[in-house]
C-alpha positions in Angstrom: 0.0 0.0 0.0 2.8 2.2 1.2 4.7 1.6 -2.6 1.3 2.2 -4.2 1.2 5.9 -2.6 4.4 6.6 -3.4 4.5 5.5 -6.8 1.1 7.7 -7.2 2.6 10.5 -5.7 5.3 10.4 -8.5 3.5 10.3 -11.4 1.3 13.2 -9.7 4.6 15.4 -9.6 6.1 14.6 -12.7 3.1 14.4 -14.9 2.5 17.1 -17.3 -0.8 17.9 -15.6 0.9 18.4 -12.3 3.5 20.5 -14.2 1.2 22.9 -15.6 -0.9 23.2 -12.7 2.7 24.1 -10.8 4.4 26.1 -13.6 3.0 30.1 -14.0 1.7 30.5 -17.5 4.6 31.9 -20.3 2.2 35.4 -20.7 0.8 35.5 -23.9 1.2 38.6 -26.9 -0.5 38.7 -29.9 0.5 40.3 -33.1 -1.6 41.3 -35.9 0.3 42.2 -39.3 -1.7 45.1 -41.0 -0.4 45.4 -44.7 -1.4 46.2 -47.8 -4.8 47.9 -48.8 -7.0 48.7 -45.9 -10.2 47.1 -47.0 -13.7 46.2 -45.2 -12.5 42.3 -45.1 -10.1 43.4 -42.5 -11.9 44.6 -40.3 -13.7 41.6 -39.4 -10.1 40.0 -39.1 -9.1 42.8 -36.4 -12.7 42.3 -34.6 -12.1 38.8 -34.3 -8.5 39.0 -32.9 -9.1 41.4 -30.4 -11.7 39.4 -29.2 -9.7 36.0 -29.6 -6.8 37.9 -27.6 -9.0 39.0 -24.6 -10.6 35.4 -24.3 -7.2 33.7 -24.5 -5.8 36.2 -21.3 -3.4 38.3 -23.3 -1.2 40.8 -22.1 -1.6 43.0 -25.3 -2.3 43.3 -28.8 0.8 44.5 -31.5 -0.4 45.9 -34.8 2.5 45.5 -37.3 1.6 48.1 -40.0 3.3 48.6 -43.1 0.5 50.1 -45.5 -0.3 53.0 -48.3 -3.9 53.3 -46.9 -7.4 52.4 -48.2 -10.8 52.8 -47.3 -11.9 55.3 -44.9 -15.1 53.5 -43.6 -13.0 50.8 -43.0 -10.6 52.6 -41.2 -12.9 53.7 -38.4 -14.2 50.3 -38.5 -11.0 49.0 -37.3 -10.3 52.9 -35.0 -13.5 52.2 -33.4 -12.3 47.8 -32.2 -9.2 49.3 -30.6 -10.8 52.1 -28.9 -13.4 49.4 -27.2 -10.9 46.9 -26.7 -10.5 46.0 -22.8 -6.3 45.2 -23.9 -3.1 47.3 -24.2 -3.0 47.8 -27.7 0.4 48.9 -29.5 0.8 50.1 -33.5 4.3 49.5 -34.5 4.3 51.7 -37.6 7.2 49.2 -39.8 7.8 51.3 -41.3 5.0 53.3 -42.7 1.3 53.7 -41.8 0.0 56.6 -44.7 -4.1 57.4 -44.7 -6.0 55.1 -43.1 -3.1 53.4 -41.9 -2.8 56.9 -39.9 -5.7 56.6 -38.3 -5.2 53.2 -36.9 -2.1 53.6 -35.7 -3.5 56.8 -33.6 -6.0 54.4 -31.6 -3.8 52.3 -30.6 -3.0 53.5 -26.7 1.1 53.0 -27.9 2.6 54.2 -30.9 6.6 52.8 -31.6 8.2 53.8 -34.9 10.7 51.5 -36.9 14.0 54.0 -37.7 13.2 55.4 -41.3 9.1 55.3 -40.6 6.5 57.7 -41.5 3.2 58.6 -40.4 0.4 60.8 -41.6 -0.6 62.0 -45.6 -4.3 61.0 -44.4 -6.4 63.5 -46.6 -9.4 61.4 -48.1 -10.0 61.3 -51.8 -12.0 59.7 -54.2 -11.3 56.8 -56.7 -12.8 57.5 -60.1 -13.4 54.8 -62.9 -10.5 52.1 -63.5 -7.7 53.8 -65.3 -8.9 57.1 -63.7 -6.9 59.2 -61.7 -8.3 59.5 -57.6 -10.0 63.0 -57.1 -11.2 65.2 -54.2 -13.6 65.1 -51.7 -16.1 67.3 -50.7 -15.4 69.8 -48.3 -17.3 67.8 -45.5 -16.0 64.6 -45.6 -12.9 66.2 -45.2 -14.1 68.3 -41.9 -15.5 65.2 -40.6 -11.9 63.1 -41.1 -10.0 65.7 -39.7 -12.8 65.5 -36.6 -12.5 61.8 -36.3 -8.5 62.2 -36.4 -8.7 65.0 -33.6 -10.7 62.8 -31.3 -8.7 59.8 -31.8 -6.0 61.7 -30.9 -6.9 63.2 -27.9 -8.4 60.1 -26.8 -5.4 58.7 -26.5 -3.8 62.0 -25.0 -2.1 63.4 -27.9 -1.5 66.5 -30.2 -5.2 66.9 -31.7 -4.1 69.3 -34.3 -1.1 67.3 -35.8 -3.7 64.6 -36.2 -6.0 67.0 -37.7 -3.2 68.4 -39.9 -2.9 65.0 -41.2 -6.1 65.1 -43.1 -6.6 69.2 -43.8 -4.2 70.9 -45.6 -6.1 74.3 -43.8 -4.2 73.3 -40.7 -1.2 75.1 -40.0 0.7 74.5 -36.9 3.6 76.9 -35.9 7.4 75.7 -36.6 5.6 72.2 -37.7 3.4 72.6 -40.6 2.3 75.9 -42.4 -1.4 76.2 -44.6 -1.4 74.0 -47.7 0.7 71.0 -47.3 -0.1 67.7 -45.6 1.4 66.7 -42.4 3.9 63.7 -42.6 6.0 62.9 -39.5 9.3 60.6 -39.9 10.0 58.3 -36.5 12.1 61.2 -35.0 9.4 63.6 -35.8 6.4 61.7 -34.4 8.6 60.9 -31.0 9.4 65.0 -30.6 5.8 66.0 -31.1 5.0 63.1 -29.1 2.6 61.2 -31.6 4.9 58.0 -31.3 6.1 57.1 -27.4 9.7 55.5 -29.1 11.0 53.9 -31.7 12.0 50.2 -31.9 13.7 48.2 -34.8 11.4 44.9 -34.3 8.5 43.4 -32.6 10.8 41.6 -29.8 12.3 45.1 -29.4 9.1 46.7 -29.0 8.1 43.6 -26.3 11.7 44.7 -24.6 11.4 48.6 -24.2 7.5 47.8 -22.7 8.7 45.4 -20.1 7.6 42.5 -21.9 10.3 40.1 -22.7 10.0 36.5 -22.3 6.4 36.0 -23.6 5.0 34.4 -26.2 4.1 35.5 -29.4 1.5 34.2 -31.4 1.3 36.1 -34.7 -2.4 35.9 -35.8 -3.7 35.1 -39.7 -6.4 35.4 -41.4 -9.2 32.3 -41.2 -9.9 31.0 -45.2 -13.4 32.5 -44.8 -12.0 36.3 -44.4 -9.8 36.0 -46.9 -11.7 34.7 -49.0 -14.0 38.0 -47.8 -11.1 40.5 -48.7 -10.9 38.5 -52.3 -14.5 39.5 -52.9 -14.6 42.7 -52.0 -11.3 44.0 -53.6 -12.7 46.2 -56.1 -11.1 44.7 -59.4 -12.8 41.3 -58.2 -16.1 42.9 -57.6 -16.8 44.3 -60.7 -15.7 41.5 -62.3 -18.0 39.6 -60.4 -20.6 42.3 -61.4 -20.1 42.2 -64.7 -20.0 37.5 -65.1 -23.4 37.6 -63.0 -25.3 40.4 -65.5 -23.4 38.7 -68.5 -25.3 35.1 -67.5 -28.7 37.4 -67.0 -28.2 38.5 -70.7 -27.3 35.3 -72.3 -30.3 33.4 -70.4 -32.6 36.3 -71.6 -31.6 36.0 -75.0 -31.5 32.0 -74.5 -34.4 29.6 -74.2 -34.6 27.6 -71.0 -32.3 27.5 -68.1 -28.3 26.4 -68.2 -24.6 26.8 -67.5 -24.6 30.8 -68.1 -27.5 31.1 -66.1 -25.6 29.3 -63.1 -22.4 31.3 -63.6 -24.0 34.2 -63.6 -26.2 33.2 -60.6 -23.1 32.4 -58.3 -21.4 34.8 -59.7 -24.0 37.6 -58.1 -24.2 35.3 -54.7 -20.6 35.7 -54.4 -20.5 39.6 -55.1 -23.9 40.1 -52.6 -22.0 37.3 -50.0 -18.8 38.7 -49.9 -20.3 42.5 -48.9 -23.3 41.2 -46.9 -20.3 39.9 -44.6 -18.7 43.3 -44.2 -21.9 44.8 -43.9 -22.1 46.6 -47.4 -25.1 44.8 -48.7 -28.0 43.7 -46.3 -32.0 42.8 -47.2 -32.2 46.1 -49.3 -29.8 45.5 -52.2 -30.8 42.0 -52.5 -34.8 43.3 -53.3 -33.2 45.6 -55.2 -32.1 43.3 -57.3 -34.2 40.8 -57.3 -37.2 43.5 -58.3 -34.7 44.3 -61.1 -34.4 41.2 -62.5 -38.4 40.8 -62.3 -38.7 43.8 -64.0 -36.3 43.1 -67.2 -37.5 39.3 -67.4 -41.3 41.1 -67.1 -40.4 43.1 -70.3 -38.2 40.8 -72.1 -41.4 38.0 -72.1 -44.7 39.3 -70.9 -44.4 42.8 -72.2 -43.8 43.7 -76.1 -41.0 46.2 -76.7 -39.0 47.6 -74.5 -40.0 50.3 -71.7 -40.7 51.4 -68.4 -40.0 48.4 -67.2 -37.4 47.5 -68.6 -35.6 50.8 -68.0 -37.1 50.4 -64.3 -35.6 47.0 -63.8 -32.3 48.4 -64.9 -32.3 51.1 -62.4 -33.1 49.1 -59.7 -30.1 46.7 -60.3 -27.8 49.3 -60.9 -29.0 50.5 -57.1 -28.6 47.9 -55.7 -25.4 47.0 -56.7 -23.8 50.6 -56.5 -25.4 50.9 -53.0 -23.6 47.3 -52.0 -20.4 49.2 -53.1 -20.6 52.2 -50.1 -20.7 51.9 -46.1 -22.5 53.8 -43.9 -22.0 58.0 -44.2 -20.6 57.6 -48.1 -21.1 60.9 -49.9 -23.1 61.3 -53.0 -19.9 61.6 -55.0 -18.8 58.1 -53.6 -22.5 57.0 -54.3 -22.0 58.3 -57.9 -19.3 56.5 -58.3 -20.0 53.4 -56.8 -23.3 53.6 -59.4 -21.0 54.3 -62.6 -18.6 51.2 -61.0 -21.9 49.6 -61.7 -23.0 50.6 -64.6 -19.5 50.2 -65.9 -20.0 46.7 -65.1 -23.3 46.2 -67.0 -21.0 47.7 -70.0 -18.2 45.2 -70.0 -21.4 42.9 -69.9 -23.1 44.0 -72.9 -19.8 44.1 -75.1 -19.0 40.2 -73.8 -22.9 39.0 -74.3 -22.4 41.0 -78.1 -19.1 38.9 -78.8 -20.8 35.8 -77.7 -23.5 35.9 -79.6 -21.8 37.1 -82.7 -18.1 35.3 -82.8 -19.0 32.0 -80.8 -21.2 30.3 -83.3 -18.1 30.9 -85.8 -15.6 29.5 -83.8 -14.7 25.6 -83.6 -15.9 25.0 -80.1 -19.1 27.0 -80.6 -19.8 25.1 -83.5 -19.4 21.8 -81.9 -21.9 23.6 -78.8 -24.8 24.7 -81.3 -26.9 22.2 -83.1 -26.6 23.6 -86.6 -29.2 20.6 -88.2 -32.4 21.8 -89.1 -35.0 20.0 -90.3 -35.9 22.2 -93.9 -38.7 21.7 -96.1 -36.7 20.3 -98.7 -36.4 17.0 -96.8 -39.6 16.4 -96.6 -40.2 18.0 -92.9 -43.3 20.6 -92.4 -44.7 22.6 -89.3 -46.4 25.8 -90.7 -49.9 24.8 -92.3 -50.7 25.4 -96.0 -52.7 28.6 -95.4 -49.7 29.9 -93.7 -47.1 29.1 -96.8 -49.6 31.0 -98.9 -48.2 34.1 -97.7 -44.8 34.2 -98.3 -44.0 36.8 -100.6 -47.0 38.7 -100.7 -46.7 42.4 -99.7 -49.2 44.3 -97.0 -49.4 47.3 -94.3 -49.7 46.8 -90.5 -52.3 47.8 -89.1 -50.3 48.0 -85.3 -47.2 48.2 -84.5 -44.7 45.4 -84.5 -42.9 45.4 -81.4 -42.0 42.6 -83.0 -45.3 40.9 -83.1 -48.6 42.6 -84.1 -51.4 42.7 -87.1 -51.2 43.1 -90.8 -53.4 43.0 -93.7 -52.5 40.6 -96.3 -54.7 40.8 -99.2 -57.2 42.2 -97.4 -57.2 39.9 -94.9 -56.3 40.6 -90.9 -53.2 38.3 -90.0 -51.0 37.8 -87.1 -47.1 38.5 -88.0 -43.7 39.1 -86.7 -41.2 41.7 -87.7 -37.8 40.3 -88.5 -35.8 42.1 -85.2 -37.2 45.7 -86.1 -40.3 47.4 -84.7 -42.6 48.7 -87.2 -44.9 51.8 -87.0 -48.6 51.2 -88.0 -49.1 52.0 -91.8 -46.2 50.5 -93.1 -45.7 48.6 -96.1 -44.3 45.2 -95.0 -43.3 42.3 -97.1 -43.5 38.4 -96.0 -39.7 36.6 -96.4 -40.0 33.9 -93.9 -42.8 31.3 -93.0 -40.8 30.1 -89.6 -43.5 27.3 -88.2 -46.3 29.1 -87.4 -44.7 32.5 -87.2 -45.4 34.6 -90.4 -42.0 36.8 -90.6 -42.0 40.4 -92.8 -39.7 43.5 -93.4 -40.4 46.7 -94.6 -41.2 46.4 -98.2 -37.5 47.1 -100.5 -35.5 46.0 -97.3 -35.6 41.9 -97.7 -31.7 41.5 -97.7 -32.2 37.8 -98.2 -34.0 34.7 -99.8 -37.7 33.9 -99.0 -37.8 30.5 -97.1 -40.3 28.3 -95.5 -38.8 26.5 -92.7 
């Protein structure tokens, strides 16, 4: 019994469990690399971490930021998480954060500088068409930046006005920055003015000069999910997106039944309309939108002849839906514009691909092996228009409505259902009959029949 407690008693002490329990916890750092674009699919990523990090007991939160800027909205997204976060959180700018990368840095309760770093450059503009050059903002969305800059600042005790000077060339600060340019402070800059506490030359020196040495790092990433988010809502991607999902709406307009462009182009939109429903973009609004859109074309293109108010209504409504999916919360209407021409752009590149579809494809070797280029002619022997149908072809008549394409004619005095040959025809004019298609009766203005009068 005796050898039985002891033996017990060392497994208890030299288990693992018994060594965890005895042994303090290494303390625990996370760092959160912030590069590239600043974009709304990463501000779920920083939500999430923060979160992750106060759960898991850390002792703070590192940004390592080395970006150009982005979006704005985004940007206050990500302000607003560090503000609200219960952890220390530190920006090590390594070794720039311009714009938006500004204005995260300056919620962060530390700011450490990499030797060679600049801060600042943060006055908002607007990104035109692709290929465009970025313009200005309005005069307000640059008053309320400069605002949101000041308060960050001087909720984490610093300079307000060299944040605002950041964002409004109007700000001139004495022996720092005089009316008209920018304000961009370089690592020993931002320590003078005290924007930046110090500067450090890597994260493991930043972890030394706060007291922090001997814990362990864990670097966070991004889950498949958000980036797959950020891949969706890039901008390049998105109207890309934009324009496959409107191209497999026209080629299953112009198409009989239901098939592979109509699929394409239905994923196509659930990824676009996915992708910014998870960064909050798109909700319940832009997906009616759209959907009353659709209606509205696929109500013209088959119940309604012509093409009119609904049509151009159904067009409207997808191009608001889809430009509104493109703006956050407080977007200008020059950012609305924008995000509307980004759209209608979009339906563009659509329109040009559905034309060279439907005009090159059936010439090429792989469209021909896709279309079914047997028909079944009168010549063999095959027949589906009726004899007092055939009788027509070739005589000459007025309509009596319009064609848009179908309507009435008189034939010889008689009243007869026709169809114009992909023309709409005013009432009163003189039509001739070229094609007996089944038991559609087909006609052209009188003097325009460009080619041979068939039955098929």
């Amino acid at each position: 019994m005796r050898r039985m407690m002891m033996l017990l008693g060392l497994w208890l002490a030299f288990s693992p469990m018994a060594w965890s329990i005895a042994q303090p916890a290494t303390p625990l750092v996370y760092v959160v690399p912030i590069t590239g674009v600043i974009d709304l699919g990463l501000a779920p990523f920083v939500a999430r971490t923060l979160d992750e990090a106060a759960k898991a007991g850390a002792k703070a939160v590192i940004f390592d930021i080395n970006t150009f800027g982005g979006r704005v909205d985004a940007a206050v997204l990500i302000r607003d998480a560090l503000l609200h976060s219960p952890l220390p959180t530190i920006a090590f700018v390594n070794p720039r954060a311009i714009s938006a990368g500004a204005l995260i840095s300056l919620a962060a309760e530390t700011i450490a500088m990499a030797e060679g770093g600049t801060i600042g450059a943060a006055t908002p503009v607007q990104v035109g068409m692709p290929g465009s050059p970025a313009q200005p903002v309005e005069e307000k969305t640059v008053s309320y930046l400069r605002k949101e800059f000041g308060a960050t600042a001087e909720r984490r005790h610093r300079p307000r006005l060299l944040a605002e000077a950041m964002v409004d060339a109007d700000v001139a600060i004495p022996g720092v920055i005089e009316k008209g340019k920018l304000l961009t402070l370089t690592t020993a800059e931002a320590v003078q003015h005290k924007v930046a506490q110090f500067h450090a030359n890597s994260v493991e020196d930043v972890l030394r000069k706060l007291d922090l040495s001997g814990v362990r790092i864990h670097t966070a990433s991004e889950t498949w999910a958000e980036t797959l988010v950020r891949a969706l809502t890039h901008p390049i991607v998105s109207s890309i997106l934009m324009a496959v999902g409107m191209l497999g709406i026209i080629i299953e307009i112009q198409s009989p039944g239901f098939g592979l462009p109509g699929m394409v182009g239905l994923v196509a939109m659930a990824l676009f309309l996915g992708g910014h429903w998870l960064v909050a973009l798109a909700g319940w609004e832009q997906v009616l939108l759209i959907g009353l859109g659709l209606l509205l074309i696929g109500a013209e293109v088959f119940l309604i002849p012509g093409f009119g108010v609904a049509g151009l209504m159904g067009i409207l409504a997808m191009l608001a839906g889809l430009g509104s999916s493109l703006v956050g919360a407080g977007a200008t209407w020059g950012a609305i514009v924008t995000a509307v021409a980004r759209a209608g752009f979009s339906w563009v590149l659509a329109i040009m691909a559905g034309f060279i579809v439907f005009r090159l494809l059936p010439r090429l070797p792989i469209g021909r092996r896709l279309i079914l280029d047997t028909g079944l002619a009168a010549g063999a022997g095959y027949r589906s228009e009726s004899e007092s149908d055939r009788r027509w072809l070739g005589h000459q008549g007025i309509t009596v409505s319009a064609l848009r394409p179908s309507g009435i004619a008189q034939l010889d005095g008689e009243r007869v259902d026709v169809v114009s040959d992909g023309m709409f025809l005013e009432p009163g004019t003189r039509i001739e009959v070229i094609r007996v298609d089944g038991n559609r009766i087909v006609v052209r203005p009188a003097g325009d029949v460009s080619e041979r009068r068939t039955v098929s």
